[in-house]
C-alpha positions as CSV (number, residue, x, y, z in Angstrom):
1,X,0.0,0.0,0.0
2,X,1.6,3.4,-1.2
3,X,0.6,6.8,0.4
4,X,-0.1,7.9,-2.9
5,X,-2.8,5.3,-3.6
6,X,-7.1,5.7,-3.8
7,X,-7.1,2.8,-1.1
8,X,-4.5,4.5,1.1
9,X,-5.8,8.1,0.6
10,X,-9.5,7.0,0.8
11,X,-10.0,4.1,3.0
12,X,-7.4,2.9,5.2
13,X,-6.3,7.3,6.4
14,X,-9.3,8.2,7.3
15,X,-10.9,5.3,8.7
16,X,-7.6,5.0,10.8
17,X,-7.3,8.5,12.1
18,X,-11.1,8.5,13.2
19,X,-11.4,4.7,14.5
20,X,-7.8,5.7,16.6
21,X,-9.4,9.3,18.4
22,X,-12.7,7.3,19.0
23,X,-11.1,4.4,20.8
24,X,-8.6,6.9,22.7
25,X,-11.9,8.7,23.5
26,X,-13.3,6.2,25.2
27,X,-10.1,5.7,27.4
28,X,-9.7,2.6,26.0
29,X,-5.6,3.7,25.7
30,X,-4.2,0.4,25.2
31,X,-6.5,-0.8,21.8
32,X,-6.2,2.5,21.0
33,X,-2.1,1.1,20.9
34,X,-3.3,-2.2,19.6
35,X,-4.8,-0.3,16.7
36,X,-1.4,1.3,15.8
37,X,0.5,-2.0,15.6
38,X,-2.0,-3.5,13.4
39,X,-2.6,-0.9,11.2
40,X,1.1,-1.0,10.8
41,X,1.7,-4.6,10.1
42,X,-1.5,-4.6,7.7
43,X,0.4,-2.0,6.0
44,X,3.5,-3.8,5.7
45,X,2.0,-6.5,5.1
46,X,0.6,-5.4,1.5
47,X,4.2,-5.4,0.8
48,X,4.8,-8.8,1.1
49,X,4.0,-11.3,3.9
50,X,8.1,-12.9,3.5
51,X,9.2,-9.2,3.9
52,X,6.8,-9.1,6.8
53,X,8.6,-12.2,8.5
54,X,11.9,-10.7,7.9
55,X,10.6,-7.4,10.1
56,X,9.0,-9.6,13.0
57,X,12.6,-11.7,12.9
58,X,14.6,-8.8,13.0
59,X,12.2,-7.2,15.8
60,X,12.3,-9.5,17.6
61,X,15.9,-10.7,18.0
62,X,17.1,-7.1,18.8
63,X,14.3,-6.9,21.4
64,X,15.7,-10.1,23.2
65,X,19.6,-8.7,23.1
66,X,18.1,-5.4,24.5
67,X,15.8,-6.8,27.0
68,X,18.3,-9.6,28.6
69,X,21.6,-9.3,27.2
70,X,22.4,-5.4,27.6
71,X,20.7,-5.3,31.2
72,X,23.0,-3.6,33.8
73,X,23.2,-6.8,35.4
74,X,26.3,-7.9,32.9
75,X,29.9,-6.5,33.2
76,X,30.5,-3.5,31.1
77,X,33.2,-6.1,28.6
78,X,30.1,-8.5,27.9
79,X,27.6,-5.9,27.5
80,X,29.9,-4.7,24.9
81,X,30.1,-8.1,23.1
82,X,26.6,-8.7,23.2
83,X,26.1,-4.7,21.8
84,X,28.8,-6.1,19.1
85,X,26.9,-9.0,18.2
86,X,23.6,-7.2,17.9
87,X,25.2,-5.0,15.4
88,X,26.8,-7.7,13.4
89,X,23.4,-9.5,13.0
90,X,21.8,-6.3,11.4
91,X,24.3,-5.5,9.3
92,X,24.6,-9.1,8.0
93,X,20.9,-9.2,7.8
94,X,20.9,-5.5,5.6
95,X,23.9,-7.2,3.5
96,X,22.0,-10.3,2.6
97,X,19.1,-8.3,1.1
98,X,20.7,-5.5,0.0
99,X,24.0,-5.9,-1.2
100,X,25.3,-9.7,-1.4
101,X,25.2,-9.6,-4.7
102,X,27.4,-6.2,-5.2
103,X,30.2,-7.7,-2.8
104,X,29.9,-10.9,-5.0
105,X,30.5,-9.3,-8.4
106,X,33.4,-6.8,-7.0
107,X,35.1,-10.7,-6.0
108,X,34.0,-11.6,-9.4
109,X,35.5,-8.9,-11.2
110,X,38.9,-8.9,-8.7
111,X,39.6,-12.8,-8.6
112,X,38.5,-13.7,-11.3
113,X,35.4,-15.9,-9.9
114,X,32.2,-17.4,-10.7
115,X,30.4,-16.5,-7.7
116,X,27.3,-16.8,-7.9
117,X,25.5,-13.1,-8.4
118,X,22.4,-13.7,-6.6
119,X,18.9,-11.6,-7.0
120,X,17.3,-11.1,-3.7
121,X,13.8,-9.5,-3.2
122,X,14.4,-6.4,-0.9
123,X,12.2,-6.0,2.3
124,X,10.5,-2.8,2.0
125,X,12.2,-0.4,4.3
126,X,15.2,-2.8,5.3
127,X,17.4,0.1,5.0
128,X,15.4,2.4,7.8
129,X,14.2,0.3,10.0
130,X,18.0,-2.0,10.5
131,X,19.3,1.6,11.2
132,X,16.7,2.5,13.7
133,X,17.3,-1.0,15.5
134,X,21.0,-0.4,15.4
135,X,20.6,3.1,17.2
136,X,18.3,1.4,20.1
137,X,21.1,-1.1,20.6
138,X,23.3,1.3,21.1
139,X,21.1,3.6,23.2
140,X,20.3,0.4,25.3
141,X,24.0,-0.4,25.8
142,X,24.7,3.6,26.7
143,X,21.7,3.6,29.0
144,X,21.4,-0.5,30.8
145,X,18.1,1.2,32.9
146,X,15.9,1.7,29.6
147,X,13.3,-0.5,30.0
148,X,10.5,-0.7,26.7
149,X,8.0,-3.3,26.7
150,X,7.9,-5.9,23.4
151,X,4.3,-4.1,22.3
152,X,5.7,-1.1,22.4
153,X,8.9,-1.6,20.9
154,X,7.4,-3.4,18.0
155,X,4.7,0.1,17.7
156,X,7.9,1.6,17.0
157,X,9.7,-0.4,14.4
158,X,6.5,-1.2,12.4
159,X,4.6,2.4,13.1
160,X,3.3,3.1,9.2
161,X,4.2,6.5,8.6
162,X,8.0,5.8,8.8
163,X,8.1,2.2,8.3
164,X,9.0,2.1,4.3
165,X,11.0,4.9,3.4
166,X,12.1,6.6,6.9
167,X,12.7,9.5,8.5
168,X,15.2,7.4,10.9
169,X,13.4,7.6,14.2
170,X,14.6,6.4,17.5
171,X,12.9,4.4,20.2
172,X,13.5,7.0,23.0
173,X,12.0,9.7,21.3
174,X,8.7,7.8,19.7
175,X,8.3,5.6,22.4
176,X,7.0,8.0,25.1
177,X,4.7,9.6,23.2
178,X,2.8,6.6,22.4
179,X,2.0,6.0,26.4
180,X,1.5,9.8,26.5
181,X,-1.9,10.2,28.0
182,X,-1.9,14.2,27.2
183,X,-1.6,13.3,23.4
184,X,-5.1,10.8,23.9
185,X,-7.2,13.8,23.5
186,X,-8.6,14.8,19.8
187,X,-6.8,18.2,18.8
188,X,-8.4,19.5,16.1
189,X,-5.9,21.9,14.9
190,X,-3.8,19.2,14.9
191,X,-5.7,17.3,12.6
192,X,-6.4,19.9,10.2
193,X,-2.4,21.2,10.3
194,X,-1.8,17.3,9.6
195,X,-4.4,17.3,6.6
196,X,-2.6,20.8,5.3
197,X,1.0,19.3,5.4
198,X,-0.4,15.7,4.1
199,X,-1.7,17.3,1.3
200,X,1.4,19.3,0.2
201,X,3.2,15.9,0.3
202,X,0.8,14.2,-1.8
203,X,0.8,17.2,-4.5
204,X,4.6,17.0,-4.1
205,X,4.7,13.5,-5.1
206,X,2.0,13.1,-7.4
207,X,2.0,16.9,-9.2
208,X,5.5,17.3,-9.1
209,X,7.7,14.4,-8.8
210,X,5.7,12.1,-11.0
211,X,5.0,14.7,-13.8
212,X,9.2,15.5,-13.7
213,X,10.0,11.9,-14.3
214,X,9.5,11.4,-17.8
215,X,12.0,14.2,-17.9
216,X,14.8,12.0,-16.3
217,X,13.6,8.7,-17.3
218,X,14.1,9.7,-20.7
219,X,17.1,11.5,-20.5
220,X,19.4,9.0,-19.1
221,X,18.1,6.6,-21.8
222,X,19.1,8.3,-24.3
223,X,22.0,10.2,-22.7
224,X,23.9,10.1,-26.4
225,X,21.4,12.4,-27.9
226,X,21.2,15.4,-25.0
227,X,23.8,17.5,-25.9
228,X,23.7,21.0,-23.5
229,X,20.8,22.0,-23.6
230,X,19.0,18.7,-22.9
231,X,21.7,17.7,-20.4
232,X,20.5,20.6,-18.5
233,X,17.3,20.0,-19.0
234,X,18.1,16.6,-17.8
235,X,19.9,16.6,-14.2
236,X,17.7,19.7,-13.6
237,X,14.5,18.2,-13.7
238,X,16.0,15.1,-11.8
239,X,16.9,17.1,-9.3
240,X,13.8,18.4,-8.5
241,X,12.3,15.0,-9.3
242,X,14.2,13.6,-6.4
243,X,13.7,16.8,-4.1
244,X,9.7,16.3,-4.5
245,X,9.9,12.9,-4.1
246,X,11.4,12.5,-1.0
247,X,10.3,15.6,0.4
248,X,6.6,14.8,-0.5
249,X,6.8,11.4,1.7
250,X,8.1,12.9,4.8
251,X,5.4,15.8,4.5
252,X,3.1,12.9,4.3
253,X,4.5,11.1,6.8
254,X,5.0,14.1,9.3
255,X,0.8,14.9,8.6
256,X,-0.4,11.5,9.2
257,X,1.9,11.6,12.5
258,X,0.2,15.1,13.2
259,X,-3.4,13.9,13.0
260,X,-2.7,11.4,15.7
261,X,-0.6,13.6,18.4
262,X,2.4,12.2,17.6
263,X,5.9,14.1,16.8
264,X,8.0,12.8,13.6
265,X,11.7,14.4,13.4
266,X,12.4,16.3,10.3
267,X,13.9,15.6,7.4
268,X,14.1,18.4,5.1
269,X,14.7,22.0,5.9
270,X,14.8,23.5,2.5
271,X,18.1,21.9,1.3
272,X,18.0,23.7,-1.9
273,X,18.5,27.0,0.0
274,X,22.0,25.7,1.5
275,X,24.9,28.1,1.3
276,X,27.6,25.3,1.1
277,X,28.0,21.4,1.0
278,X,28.4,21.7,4.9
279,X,24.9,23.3,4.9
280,X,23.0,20.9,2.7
281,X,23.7,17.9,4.6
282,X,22.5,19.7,8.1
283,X,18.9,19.9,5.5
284,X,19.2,16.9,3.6
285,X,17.7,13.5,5.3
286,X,18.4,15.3,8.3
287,X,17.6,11.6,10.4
288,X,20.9,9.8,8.4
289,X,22.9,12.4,8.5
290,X,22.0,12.6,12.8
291,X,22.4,8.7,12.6
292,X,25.8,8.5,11.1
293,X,27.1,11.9,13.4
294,X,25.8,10.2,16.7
295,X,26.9,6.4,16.1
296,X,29.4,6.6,13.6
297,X,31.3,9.8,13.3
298,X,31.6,10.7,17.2
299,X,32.7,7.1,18.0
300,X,35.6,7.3,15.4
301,X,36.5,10.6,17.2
302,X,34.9,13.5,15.1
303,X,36.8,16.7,15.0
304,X,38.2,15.9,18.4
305,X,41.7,14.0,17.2
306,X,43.1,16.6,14.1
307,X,42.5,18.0,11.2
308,X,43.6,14.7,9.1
309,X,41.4,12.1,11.3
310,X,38.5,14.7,10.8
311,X,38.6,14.5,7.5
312,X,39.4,11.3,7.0
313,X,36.4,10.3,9.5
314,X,34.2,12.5,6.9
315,X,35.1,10.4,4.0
316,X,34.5,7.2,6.3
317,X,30.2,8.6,6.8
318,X,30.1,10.2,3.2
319,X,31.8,6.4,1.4
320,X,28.9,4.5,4.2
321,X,26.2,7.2,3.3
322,X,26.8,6.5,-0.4
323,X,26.7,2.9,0.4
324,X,23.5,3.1,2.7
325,X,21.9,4.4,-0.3
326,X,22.4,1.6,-3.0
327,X,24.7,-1.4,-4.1
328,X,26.8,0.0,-7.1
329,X,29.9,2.2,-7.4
330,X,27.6,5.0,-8.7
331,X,26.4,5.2,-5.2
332,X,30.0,5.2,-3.7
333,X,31.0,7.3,-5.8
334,X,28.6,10.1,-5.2
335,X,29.3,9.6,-1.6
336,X,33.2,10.6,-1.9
337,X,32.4,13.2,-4.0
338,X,30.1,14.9,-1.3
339,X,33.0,13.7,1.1
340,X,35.2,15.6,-0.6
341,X,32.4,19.2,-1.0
342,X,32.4,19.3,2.2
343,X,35.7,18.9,3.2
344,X,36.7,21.9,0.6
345,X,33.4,23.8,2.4
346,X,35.1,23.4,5.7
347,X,38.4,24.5,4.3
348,X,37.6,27.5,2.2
349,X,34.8,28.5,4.8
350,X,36.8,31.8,5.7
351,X,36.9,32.9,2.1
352,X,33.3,31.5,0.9
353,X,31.6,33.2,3.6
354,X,32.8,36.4,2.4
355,X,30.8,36.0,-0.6
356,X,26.9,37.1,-1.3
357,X,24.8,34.7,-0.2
358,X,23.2,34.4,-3.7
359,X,26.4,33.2,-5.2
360,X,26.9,30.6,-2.4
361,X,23.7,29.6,-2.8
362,X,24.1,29.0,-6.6
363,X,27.6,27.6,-6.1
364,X,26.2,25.1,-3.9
365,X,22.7,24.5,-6.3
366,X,24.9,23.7,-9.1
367,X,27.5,21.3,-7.3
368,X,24.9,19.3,-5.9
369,X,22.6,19.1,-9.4
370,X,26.0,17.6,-10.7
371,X,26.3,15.3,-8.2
372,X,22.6,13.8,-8.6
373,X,23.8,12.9,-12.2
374,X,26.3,10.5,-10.9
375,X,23.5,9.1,-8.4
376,X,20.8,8.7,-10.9
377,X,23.2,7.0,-13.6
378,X,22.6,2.8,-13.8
379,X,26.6,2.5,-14.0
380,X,30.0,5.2,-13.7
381,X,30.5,5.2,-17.6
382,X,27.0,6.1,-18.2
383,X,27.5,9.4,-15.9
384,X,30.8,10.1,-17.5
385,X,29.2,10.2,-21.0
386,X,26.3,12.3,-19.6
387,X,29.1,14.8,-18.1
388,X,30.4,14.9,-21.9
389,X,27.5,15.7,-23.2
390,X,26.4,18.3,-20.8
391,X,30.1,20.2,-21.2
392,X,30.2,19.6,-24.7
393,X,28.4,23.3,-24.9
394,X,26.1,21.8,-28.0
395,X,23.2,24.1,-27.5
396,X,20.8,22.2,-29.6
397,X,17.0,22.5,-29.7
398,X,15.2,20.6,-27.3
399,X,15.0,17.1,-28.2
400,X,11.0,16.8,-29.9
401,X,11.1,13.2,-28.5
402,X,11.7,15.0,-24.7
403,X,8.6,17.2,-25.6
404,X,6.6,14.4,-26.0
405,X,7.0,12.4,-23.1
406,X,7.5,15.3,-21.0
407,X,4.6,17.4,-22.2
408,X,1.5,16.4,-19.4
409,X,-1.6,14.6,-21.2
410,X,-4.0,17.7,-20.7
411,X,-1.4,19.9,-22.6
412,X,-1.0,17.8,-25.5
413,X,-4.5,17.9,-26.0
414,X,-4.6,21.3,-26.1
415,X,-1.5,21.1,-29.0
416,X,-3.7,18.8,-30.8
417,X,-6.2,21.5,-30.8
418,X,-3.9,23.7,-32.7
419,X,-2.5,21.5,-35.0
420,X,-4.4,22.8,-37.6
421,X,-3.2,26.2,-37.4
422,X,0.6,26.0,-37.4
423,X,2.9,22.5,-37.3
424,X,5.2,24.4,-35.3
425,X,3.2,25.2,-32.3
426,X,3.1,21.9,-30.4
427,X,6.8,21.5,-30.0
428,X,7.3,25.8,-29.0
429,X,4.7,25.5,-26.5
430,X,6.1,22.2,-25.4
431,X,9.1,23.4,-24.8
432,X,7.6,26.4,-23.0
433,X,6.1,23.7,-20.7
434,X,8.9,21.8,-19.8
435,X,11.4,25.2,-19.0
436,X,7.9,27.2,-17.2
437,X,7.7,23.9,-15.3
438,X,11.8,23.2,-14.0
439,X,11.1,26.9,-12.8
440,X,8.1,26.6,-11.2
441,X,9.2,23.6,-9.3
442,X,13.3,25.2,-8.8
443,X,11.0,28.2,-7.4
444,X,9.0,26.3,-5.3
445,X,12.2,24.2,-3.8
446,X,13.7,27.4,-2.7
447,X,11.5,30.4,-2.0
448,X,8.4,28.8,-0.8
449,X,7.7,27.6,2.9
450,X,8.5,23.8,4.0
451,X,6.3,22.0,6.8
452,X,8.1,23.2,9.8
453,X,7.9,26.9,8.1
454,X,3.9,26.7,7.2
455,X,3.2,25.0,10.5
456,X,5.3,27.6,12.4
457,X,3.2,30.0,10.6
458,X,-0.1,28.0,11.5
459,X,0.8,28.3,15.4
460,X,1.4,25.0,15.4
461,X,4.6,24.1,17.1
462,X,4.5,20.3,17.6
463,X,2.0,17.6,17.6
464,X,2.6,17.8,21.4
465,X,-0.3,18.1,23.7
466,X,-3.8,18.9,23.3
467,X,-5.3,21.8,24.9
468,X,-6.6,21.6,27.7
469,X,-10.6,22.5,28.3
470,X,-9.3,25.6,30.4
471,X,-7.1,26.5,27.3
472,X,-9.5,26.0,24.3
473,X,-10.0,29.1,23.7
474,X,-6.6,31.1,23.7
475,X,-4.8,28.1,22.1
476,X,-7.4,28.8,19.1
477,X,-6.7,32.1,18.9
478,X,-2.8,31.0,18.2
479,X,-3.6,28.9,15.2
480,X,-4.0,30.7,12.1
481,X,-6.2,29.0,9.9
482,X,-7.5,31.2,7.1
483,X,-9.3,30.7,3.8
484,X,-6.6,30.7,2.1
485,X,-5.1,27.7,3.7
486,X,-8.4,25.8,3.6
487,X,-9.0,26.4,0.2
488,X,-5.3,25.5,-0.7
489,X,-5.4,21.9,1.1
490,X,-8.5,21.5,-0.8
491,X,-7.5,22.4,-4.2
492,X,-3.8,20.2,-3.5
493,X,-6.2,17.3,-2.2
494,X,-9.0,17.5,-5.5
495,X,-5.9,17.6,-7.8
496,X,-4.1,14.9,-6.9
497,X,-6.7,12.8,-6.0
498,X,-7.8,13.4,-9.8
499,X,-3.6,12.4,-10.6
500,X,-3.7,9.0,-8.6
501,X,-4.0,6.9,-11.1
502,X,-0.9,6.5,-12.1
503,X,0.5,5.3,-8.7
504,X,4.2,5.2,-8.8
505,X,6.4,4.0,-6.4
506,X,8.6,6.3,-3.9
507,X,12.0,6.8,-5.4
508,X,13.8,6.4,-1.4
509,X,11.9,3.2,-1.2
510,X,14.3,1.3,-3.4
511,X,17.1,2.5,-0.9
């Protein structure tokens, strides 16, 4: 089940959301729970009952090295082993899925072997949820007094919202709020803040990202025939493709959590606004980058042994985030390469910030639109021959062939409709369509508000607590819902309702 499907957005939302505040309201607290968990494994579970028995395995053997193997009752060297084996056994489990067939044709290619290169079905969100299970062992070790019960624990690894393509959540912050009596109570604003921002994600995905794909799908099929101007046509649109994508989720993700009391970290914070490499990666999937900082970097020593084990403990997150994200060198790759931006941001950062903010801003647009072109690309040759294309400075007309698939259905009609007039006008407004369109949606990425901004500006702070009786009234005067907002999540909502049906996947779910 997608979020961007008529059953999802129709049925199982809002028969959820209302059945959950009507069971809370009866003080029935604990179905209320029970209602999470299955909702969530029903969820998962559309994704593939064997993917499902590869979540309640993995649950359930971290649970049991948490609950009786990292108790303070152990010596501090065995707690450590037992902390070591627990990560072992998620990392081999996120290997066999993921990436046993990578490792076995770099041995191929080295030795000259015939390994075996094996095909193995990948458990939706395998990736987010092994990470999230790492961090609570690690917690657990750090803290032996943590005590979570095996209900709510699994709550927590399977809860919906995050479950298939993230943010990175950990147990000690989503845990409490589940038992959290003050977030029983229906908060309206909550609700209809949660509908604004789940709407915005849903017209992210299914207005922006999916109508920007055609763009980049057909580009890097046909990289030999770009030249310049396509090029740039190209990696922008899959840039903003990705952005929208992604971005579109979490919104989703962060409403849905909003209609039912409950806090979801961010994600995003405008990443295309960044003023250097440095700055991107404190807005881009904001949850891995905190992952990799707290359990990975820090441990290795951060910035606290030199400049050279600094850097060289940068390269080490950037080479496992590129990693994390995908078995092939394209993904390594792109890693390094942001390993190496941000170690020239830290660097030159007396100089850069001496600049306008505009030009650091573009500088740092541009480097990481050329980066996206080595992530998107099936293999390293293909993203070299795309570089030599786009560099090649062969500004020729846009291809007609781009037009075409890029050119939405309701726009083509109205080509046809002119046809008769003058040949020539389909492919000029066409292109007109596909440039209005990479600046609507580079526009939008930048200047316009995220969800912590429009919430902020809502008077909604947090899914936190609802008001209490006493407080109705002056906590309704704080939340700013005009026409204009209503009318907006109404218009987002009709239009890409009307766009479902052509569900497409997530592009982070494959990750």
């Amino acid at each position: 089940m997608l979020f961007n499907s008529y059953s999802f957005v129709l049925v199982f939302l809002p028969v959820f959301v209302i059945s959950y505040h009507l069971i809370n309201r009866s003080g029935h607290y604990t179905a209320a729970k029970a209602l999470l968990l299955g909702g969530s494994v029903l969820f998962y579970c559309c994704a593939g009952v064997n993917a499902f028995f590869v979540l309640a395995a993995s649950l359930i053997v971290n649970y049991c090295i948490f609950r009786y193997l990292l108790k303070a009752g152990y010596s501090d060297g065995i707690r450590r082993v037992f902390l070591g084996i627990g990560i072992i056994l998620n990392i081999g489990l996120l290997v066999y899925f993921k990436y046993l067939g990578f490792f076995a044709d770099i041995i191929n290619s080295l030795l000259k072997t015939g390994l075996p290169v094996r095909e193995v079905l990948l458990p939706l969100g395998i990736s987010y949820y092994t990470f999230s299970q790492i961090a609570f062992l690690i917690d657990g070790y750090r803290d032996p007094e943590t005590k979570y019960s095996l209900f709510d624990y699994a709550l927590f690894v399977t809860f919906f919202p995050k479950i298939s393509v993230g943010p990175i959540a950990l147990a000690k912050d989503m845990i409490p709020q589940f038992n959290d009596t003050d977030r029983k109570r229906v908060n309206y604003e909550n609700i209809a803040g949660g509908i604004l921002i789940f709407a915005a994600g849903l017209a992210k995905k299914v207005l922006l990202a999916d109508n920007l794909a055609p763009y980049s799908d057909w580009g890097f099929s046909h990289i030999n025939d770009l030249g310049t101007t396509n090029a740039l046509i190209v990696s922008l649109a899959y840039m903003m493709q990705l952005y929208f994508d992604f971005s579109g989720y979490c919104d989703m993700a962060k409403g849905i959590c909003l209609m039912l009391n409950i806090d979801l970290p961010d994600n995003f914070l405008s990443p295309y606004r960044a003023v250097s490499v440095a700055d991107f990666w404190k807005r881009w999937h904001m949850t891995l980058t905190n992952f990799f900082t707290r359990y990975v970097y820090i441990p290795l020593g951060g910035n606290r042994k030199g400049k050279v084990r600094t850097y060289v403990n940068m390269f080490i997150i950037f080479f496992l985030s590129g990693l994390w994200h995908g078995a092939a060198y394209t993904f390594v790759v792109w890693g390094l390469i942001h390993g190496v931006g941000i170690s020239l941001s830290k660097l030159l950062k007396d100089k850069t910030e001496k600049l306008p903010k505009f030009l650091r801003c573009a500088g740092t647009f541009i480097f990481v639109d050329l980066t996206w072109i080595v992530f998107r690309s099936e293999k390293l040759v293909y993203a070299i021959e795309f570089f030599r294309q786009l560099f090649s400075f062969k500004f020729i007309p846009v291809n007609i062939e781009l037009v075409a698939k890029a050119t939405p259905d309701e726009m083509q009609f109205l080509q046809w409709l002119v046809l008769t007039s003058k040949d020539e006008v389909p492919y000029m407004s066409g292109c007109v369509v596909i440039i209005g369109f990479l600046l609507i949606a580079s526009f939008i990425s930048v200047y316009c508000k995220n969800s912590t901004e429009r919430l902020t500006a809502l008077g909604i702070s947090g899914a936190k607590k609802a008001p209490a009786v006493a407080d109705e009234q002056e906590d309704a005067k704080a939340v700013k819902f005009g026409t204009g907002s209503v009318v907006t999540t109404v218009v987002l909502l009709v239009l890409s309702i009307l766009s479902l049906s052509g569900v497409t996947e997530f592009i982070y779910t494959n990750f």
